[in-house]
C-alpha positions as CSV (number, residue, x, y, z in Angstrom):
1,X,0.0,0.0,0.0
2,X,2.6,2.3,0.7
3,X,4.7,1.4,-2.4
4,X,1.7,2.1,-4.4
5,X,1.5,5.6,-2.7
6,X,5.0,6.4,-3.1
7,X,5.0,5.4,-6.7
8,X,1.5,7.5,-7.6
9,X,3.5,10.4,-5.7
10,X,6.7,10.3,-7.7
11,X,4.7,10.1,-10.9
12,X,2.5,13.2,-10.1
13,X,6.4,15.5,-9.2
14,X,7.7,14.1,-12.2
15,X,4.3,15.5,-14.0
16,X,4.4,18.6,-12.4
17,X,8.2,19.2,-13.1
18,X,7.7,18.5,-16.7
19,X,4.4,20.7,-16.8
20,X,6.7,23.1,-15.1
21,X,9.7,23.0,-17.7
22,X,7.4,23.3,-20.6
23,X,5.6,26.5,-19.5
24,X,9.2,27.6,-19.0
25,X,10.0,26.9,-22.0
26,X,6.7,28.4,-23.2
27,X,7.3,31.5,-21.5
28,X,10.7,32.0,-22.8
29,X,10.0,31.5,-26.2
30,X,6.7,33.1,-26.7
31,X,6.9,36.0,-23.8
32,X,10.6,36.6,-23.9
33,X,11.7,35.8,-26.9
34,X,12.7,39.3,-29.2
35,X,13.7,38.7,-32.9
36,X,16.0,41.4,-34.1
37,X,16.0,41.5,-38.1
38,X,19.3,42.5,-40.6
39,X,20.1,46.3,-40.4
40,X,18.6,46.9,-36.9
41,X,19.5,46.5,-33.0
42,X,17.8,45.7,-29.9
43,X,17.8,48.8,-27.3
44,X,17.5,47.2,-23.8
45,X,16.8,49.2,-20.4
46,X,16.8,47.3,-17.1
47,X,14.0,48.1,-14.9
48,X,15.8,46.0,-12.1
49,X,14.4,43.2,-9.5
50,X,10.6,43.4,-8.5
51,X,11.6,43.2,-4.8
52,X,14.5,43.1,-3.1
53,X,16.6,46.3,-4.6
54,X,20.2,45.4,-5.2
55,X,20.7,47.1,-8.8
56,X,22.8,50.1,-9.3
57,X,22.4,53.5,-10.6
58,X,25.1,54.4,-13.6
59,X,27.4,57.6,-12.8
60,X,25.8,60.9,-13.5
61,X,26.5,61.5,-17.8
62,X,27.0,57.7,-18.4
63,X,24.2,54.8,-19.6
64,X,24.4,51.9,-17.4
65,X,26.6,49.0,-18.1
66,X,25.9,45.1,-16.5
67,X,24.4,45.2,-13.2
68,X,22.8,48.7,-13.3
69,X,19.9,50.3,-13.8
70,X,18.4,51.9,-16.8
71,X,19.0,52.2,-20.4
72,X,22.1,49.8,-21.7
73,X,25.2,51.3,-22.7
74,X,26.0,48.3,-25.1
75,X,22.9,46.9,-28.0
76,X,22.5,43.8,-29.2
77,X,22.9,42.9,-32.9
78,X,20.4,40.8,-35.5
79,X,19.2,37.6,-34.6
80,X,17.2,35.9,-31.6
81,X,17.4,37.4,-28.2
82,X,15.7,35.8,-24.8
83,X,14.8,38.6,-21.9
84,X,12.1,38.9,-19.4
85,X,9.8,41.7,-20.5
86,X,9.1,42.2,-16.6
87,X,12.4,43.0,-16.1
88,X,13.6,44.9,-19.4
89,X,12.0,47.3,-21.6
90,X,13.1,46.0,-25.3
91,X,12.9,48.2,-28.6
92,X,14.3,47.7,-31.6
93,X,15.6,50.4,-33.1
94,X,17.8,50.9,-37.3
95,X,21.0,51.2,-37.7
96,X,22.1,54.7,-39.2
97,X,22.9,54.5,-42.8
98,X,25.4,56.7,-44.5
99,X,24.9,56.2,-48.5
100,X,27.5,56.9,-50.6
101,X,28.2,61.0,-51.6
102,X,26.9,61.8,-47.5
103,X,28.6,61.8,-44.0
104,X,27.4,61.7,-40.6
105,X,28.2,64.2,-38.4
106,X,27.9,62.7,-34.8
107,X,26.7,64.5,-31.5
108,X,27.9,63.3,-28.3
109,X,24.7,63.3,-25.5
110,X,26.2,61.3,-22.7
111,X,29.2,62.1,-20.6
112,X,31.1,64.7,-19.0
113,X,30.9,68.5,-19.9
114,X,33.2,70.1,-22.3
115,X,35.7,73.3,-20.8
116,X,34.2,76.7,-22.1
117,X,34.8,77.5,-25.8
118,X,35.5,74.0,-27.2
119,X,32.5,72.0,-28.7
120,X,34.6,69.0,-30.6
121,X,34.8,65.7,-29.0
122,X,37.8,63.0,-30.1
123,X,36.8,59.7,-29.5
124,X,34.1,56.7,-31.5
125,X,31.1,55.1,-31.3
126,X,32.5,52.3,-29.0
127,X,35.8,50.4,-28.2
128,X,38.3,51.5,-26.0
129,X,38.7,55.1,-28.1
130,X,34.8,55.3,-27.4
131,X,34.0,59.5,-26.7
132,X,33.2,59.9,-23.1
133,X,32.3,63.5,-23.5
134,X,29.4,65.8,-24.6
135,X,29.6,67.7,-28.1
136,X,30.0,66.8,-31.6
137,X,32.5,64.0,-32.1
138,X,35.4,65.3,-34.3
139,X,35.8,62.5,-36.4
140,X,32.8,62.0,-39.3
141,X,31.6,59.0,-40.2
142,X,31.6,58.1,-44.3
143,X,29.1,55.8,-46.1
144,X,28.1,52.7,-44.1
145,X,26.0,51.2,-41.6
146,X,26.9,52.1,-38.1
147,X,24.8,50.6,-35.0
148,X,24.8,53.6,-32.5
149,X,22.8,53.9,-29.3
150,X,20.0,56.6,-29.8
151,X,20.1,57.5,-26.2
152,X,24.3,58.1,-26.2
153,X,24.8,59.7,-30.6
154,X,22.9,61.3,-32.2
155,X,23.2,61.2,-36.7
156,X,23.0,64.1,-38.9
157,X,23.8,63.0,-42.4
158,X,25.1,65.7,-44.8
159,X,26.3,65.9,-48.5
160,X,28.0,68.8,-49.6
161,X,27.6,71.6,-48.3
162,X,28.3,75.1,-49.0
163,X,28.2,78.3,-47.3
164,X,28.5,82.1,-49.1
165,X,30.8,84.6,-47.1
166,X,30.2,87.8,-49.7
167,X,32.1,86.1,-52.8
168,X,33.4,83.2,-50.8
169,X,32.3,79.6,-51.4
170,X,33.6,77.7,-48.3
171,X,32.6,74.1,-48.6
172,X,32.2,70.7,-46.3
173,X,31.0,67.9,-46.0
174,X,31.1,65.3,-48.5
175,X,34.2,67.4,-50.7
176,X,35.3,66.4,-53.5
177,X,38.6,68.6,-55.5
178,X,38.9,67.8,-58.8
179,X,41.7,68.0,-61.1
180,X,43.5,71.4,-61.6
181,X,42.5,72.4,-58.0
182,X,43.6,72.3,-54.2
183,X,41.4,72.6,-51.5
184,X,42.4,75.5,-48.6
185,X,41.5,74.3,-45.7
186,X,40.0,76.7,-42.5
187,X,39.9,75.2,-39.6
188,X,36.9,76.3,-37.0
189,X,39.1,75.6,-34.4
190,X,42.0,74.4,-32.4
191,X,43.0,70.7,-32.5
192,X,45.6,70.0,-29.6
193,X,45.8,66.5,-30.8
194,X,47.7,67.6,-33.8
195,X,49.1,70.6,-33.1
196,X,46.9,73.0,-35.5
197,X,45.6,76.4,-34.5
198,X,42.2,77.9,-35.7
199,X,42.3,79.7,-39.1
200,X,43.3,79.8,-42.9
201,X,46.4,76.6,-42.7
202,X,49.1,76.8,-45.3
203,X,48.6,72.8,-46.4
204,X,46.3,72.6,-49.4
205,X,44.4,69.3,-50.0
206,X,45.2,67.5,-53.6
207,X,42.8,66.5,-55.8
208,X,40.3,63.8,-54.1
209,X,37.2,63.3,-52.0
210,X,37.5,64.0,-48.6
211,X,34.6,63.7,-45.6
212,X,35.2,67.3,-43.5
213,X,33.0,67.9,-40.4
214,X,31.3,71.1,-41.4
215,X,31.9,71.9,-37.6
216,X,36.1,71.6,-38.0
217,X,36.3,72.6,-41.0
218,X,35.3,74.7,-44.0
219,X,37.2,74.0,-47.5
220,X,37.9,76.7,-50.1
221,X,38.2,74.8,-53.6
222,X,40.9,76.9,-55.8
223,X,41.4,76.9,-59.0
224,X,45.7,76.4,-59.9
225,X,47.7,76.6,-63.0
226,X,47.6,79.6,-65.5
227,X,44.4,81.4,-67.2
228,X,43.7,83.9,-69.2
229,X,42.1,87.4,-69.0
230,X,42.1,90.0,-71.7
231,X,40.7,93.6,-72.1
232,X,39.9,94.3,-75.6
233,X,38.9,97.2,-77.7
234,X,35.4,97.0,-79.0
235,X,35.3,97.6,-82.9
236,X,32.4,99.5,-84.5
237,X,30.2,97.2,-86.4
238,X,27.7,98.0,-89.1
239,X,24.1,97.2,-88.9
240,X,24.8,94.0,-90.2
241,X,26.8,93.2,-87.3
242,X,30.0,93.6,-89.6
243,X,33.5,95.1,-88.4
244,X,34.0,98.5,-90.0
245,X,37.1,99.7,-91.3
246,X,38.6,102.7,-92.7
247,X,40.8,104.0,-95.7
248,X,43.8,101.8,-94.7
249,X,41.9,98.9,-93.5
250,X,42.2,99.4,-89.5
251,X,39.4,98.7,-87.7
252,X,37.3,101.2,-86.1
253,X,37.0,101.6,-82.2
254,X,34.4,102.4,-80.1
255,X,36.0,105.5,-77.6
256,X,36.3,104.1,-74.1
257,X,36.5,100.7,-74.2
258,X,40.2,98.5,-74.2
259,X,43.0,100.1,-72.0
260,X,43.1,103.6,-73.1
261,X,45.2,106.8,-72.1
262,X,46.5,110.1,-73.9
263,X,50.1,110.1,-75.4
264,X,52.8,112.3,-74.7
265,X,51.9,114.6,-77.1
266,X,48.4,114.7,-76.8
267,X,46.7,111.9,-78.6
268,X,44.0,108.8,-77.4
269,X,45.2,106.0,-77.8
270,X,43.5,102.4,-77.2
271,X,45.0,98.9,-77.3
272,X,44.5,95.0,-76.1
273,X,45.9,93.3,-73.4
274,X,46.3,89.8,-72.6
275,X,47.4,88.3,-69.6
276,X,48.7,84.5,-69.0
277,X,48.4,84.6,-65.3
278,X,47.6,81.7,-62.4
279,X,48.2,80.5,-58.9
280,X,50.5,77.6,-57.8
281,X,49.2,75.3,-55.2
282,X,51.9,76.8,-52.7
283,X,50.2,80.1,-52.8
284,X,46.8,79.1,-52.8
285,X,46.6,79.6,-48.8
286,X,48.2,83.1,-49.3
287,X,45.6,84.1,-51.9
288,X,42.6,82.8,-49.9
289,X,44.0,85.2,-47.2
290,X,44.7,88.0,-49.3
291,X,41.9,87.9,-51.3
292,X,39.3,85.2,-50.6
293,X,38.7,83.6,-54.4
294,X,40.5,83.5,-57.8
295,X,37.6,85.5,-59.4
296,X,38.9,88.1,-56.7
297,X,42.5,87.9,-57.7
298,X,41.4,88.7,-61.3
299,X,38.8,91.7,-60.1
300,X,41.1,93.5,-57.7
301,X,44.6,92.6,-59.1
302,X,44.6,91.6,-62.6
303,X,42.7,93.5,-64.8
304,X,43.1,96.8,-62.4
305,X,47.5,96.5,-62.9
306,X,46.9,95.7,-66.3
307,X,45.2,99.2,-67.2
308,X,47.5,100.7,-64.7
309,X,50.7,99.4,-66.1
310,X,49.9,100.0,-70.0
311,X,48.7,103.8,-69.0
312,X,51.8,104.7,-67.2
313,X,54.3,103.1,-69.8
314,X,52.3,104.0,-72.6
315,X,51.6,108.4,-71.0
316,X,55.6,108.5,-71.6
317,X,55.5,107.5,-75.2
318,X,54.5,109.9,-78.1
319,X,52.3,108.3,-80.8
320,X,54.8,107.7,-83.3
321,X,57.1,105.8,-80.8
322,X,53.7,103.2,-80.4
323,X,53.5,102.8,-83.7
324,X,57.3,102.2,-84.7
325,X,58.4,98.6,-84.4
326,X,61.8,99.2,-82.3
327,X,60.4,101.8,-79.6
328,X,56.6,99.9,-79.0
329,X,58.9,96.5,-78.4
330,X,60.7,98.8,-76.1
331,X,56.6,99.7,-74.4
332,X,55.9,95.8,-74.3
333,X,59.0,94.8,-72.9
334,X,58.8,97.7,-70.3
335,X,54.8,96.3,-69.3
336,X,55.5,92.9,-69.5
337,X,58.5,93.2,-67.0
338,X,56.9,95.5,-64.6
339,X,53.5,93.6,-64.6
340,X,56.1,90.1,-63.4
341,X,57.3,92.5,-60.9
342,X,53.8,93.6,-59.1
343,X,52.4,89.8,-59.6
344,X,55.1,88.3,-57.9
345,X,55.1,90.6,-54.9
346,X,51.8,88.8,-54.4
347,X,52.3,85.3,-55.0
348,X,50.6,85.7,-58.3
349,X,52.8,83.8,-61.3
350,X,52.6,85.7,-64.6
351,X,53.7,83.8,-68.1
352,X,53.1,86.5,-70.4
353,X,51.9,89.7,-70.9
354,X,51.3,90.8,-74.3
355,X,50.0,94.0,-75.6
356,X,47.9,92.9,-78.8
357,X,46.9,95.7,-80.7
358,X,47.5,99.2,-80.4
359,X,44.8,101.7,-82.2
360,X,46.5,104.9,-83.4
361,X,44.2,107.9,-84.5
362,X,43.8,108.0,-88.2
363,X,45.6,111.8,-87.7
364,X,49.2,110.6,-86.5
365,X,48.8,106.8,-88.1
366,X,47.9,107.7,-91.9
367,X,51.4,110.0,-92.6
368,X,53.4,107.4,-90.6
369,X,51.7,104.9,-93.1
370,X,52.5,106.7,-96.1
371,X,56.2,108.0,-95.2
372,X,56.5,103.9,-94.8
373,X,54.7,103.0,-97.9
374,X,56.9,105.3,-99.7
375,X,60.0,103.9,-97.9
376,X,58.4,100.4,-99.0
377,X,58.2,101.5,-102.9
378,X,61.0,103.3,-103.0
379,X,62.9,100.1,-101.4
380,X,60.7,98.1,-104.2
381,X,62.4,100.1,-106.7
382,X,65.9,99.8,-105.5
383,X,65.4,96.3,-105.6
384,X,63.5,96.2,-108.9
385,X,66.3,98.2,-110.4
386,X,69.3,95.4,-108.9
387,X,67.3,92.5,-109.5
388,X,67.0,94.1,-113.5
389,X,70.4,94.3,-113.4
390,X,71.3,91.0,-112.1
391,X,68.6,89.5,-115.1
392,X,70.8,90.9,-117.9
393,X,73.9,89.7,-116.7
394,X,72.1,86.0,-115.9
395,X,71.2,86.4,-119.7
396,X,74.7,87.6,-120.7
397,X,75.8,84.8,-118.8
398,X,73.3,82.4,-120.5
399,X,74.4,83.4,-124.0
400,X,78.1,82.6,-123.0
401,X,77.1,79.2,-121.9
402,X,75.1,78.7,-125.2
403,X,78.1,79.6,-127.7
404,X,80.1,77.4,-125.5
405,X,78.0,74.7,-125.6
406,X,78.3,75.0,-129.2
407,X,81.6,75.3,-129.4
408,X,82.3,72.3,-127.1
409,X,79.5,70.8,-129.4
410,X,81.7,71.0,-132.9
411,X,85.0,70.3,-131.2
412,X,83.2,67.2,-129.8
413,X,81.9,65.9,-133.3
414,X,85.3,66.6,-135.0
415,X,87.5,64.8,-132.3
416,X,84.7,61.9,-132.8
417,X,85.1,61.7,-136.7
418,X,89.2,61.9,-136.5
419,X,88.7,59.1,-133.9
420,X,86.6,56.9,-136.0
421,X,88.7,57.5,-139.0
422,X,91.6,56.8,-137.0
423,X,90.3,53.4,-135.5
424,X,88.6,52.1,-139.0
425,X,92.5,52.9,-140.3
426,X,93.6,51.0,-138.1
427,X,91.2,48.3,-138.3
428,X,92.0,47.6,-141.6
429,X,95.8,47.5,-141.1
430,X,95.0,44.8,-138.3
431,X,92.7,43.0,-140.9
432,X,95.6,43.0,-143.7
433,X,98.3,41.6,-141.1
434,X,95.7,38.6,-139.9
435,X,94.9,37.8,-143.3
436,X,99.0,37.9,-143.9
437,X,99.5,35.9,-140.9
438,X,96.7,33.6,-141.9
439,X,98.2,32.4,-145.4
440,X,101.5,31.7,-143.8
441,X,100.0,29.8,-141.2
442,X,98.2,27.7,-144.3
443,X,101.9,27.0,-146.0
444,X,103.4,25.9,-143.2
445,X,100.2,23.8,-142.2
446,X,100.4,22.5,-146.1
447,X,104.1,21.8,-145.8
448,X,103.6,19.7,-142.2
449,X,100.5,17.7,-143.9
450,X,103.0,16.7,-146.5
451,X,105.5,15.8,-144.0
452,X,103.0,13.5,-142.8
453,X,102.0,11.7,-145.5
454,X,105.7,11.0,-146.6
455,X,106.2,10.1,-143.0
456,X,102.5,7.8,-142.4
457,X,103.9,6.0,-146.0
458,X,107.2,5.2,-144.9
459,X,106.1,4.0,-141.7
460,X,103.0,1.9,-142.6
461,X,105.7,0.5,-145.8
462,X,108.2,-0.1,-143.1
463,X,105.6,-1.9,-140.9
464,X,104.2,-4.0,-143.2
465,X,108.0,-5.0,-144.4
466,X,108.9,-5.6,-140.6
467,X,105.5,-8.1,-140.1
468,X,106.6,-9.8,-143.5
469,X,110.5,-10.4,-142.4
470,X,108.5,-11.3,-139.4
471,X,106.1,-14.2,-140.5
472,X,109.3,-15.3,-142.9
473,X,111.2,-15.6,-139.8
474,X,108.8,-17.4,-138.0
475,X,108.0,-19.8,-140.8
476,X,111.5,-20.6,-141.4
477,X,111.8,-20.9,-137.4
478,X,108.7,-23.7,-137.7
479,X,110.2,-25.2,-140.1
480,X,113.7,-25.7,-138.3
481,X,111.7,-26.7,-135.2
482,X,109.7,-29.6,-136.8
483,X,113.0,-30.7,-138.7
484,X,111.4,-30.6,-142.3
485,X,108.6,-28.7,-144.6
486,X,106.7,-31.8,-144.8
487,X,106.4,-31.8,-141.3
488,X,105.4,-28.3,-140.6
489,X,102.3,-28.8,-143.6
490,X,101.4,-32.0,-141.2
491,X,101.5,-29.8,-138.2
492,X,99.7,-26.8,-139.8
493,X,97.5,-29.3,-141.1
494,X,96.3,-31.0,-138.3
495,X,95.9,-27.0,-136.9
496,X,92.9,-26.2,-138.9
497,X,91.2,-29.3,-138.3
498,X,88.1,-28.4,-136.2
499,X,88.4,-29.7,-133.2
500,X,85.2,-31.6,-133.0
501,X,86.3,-33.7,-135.8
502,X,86.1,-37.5,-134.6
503,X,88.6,-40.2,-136.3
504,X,87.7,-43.5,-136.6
505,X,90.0,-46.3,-138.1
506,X,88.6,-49.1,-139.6
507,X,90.1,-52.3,-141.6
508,X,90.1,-53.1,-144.9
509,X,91.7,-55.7,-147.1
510,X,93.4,-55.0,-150.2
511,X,91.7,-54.2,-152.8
512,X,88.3,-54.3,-150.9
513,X,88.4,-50.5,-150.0
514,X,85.2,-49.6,-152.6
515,X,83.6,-52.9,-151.5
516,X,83.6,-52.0,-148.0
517,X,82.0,-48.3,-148.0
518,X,78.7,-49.5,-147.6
519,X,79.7,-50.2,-143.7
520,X,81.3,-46.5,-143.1
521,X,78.5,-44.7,-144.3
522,X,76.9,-44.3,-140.9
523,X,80.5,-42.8,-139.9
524,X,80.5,-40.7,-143.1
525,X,77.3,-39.5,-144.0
526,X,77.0,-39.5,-147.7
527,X,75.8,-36.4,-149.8
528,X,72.8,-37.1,-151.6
């Protein structure tokens, strides 16, 4: 009975301990459970224990770290997150996105106060360089996604931004220089951390894109290298919007306009000017000082010491001396040099300076013109008269080379006939000794043929002589040898015998040799 009992009561705590896991488990996953999706964060504030009160409190300008009370210094990331809603508050909150083009520019509201005067905060959204003061954080924050506590930064995201002082165009932001420029940097204040002082700073940024906290700094994009500004003469134009000109073909000028100024002796004169002028990167800091923009530069200093310069030098100079060619090198030589000299005393580089045109009244330019025209034609004369000159004695000259040309011509054609005559004489002299030469070489060739018969006849006589002693001798030898001439003819005889030829001997009696040929005919084959 009591086994029973204890059984029935270990079955109904083993029930209640699994009824007690799974609503656990149920509460945990259904009550506590926080899903936190991609690009967001899970904000967490502890509320601390429901009765016995053994949380902290976070120092005063700080959110409150593990253990304390209150919003949570530290956020959680995407994913799945378990935590009791009795005892947190849980929000999910974005990240802050910086597209591409912007920057963030980053408040500090946690943390201790800054001294008086400074506003910039060095230091990051976390990690151990994390800013522990209030203000706008120094550093700015490029395109991203960056998961900052609400309660501790908060974003403002900026492009480019520009702000007008008068003609100034100071720019931050998102900053890009582009090629041919520098960027003059102002800062809004001091940094201690690198030793720079508020103001205008004598380091230009290259060519680039830069993120600058609008609160730092302020960027003034110049413009380097050389340009050009000219002040030119207006010309009268008809009503068909042509140039007009007069007698000699100069154009006409409207009074006023160009760089104009009285001579020496009383006349207007008017002329163009052209600068080549421009600011190295070196300078650019002194020019933003000096002057705020290029477009200034070319306002106050340029075109102002261009009309300067030309009036001066050109006041001490009569008319005439404009118009001559040695004396107005002299007047652009004299501007160009003195216009360096002002240009370089501020930091302004000058590559030329060239006076264009210079417009002379029609009074002073028109006998000038025609004292030179006549100088021109009576120097076209001169020359007219020398180069006449020179033409007769080039044809004298080309008659000379003609009748010696002809000359050389005859001689040449006599020379060749006594040649040829001379060579066809002695042609036929060399014919009449070969043909000489070629009859005695026939004689003696005659006489040496005959020499050779006489000689071929003795010799084939004496040969033939010689093989007859010869066969004589060797018959009479034969004979000597075989001891008689009967014997020899038997020898010689049996010689031309064939030597096929078969003998056969047979017997017959006397007087039976005709009776008897009946048994040799098969060894003598008769003729029939």
């Amino acid at each position: 009975m009591s086994l029973t009992r204890n059984k029935s009561l270990a079955g109904l705590i083993f029930s209640f301990v699994w009824v007690a896991v799974f609503m656990y488990l149920g509460f945990l996953w259904f009550l506590c459970r926080v899903y936190v999706p991609d690009g967001h964060s899970l904000l967490l504030r502890y509320k601390g224990p429901l009765v016995i009160h053994t949380a902290g409190e976070p120092e005063p300008g700080r959110l409150a770290r593990k253990g304390e009370i209150g919003v949570m210094e530290e956020m959680r990331g995407p994913g799945r997150h378990f935590y009791n809603p009795i005892y947190w508050e849980r929000t999910i909150v974005p990240d802050q996105i910086v597209y591409p083009g912007q920057i963030a520019v980053v408040t500090s509201k946690v943390g201790t106060p800054l001294p008086a005067g400074e506003f910039l905060v060095d230091g990051d959204l976390d990690g151990d360089n994390r800013a522990n003061q209030k203000g706008i954080l120094r550093k700015v924050f490029g395109p991203g996604r960056y998961r900052a506590n609400p309660y501790a930064f908060e974003f403002k995201i900026v492009g480019r931004e520009v702000t007008t002082i008068g003609r100034q165009e100071k720019t931050s932001g998102w900053v890009e220089i582009p090629t041919g420029y520098v960027g003059v940097v102002t800062m809004q204040t001091d940094n201690r951390a690198i030793g720079v002082k508020a103001g205008i700073q004598d380091k230009v940024m290259q060519p680039g894109l830069y993120p600058v906290n609008p609160k730092e700094q302020q960027i003034d994009i110049i413009n380097v290298g050389y340009r050009e500004t000219s002040i030119q003469v207006s010309e009268m134009v008809d009503s068909m919007k042509k140039p007009m000109y007069d007698e000699q073909g100069e154009p006409l000028a409207v009074a006023g306009t160009g760089i104009n100024f009285p001579s020496n002796d009383g006349f207007d004169i008017q002329l163009d000017f052209s600068t080549i002028w421009g600011v190295m990167p070196i300078h650019a800091a002194d020019i933003v000082r000096t002057f705020g923009n290029i477009d200034a530069v070319e306002e106050k200093v340029i075109e102002p010491q261009s009309e300067s310069i030309c009036r001066n030098n050109g006041s001490k100079m009569g008319a005439v001396e404009l118009l001559i060619g040695e004396s107005r090198e002299e007047f652009q030589t004299s501007v160009s040099d003195e216009f360096k000299s002002v240009l370089a005393s501020k930091n302004i580089s000058l590559l030329y300076g060239l006076v264009r045109h210079i417009y002379i009244p029609k009074e002073v330019r028109e006998p000038i013109q025609k004292g030179y025209v006549a100088d021109e034609l009576r120097l076209t004369r001169d020359e007219e008269t020398k180069t006449a000159r020179i033409e007769a004695k080039l044809r004298e000259a080309e008659s000379k080379v003609l009748l010696e040309a002809e000359r050389t011509r005859v001689d040449t054609d006599r020379m060749r006939a006594g040649v040829a005559a001379e060579g066809e004489k002695k042609a036929k002299e060399i014919e009449a000794s070969t043909t000489q030469l070629i009859a005695a070489i026939d004689r003696e060739t005659a006489e040496l043929d005959a020499q050779k018969t006489v000689l071929l006849g003795r010799a084939e006589s004496s040969a033939k002589q010689v093989a007859a002693e010869a066969t004589a001798d060797m018959f009479r030898l034969a004979v000597e040898a075989f001891g008689s001439p009967a014997a020899f003819n038997k020898w010689e005889f049996a010689e031309q015998l064939p030597s096929d030829l078969e003998l056969k001997l047979f017997y017959a009696g006397e007087g039976t040799l005709w009776t008897d040929l009946n048994n040799i005919q098969p060894t003598l084959p008769l003729k029939k």
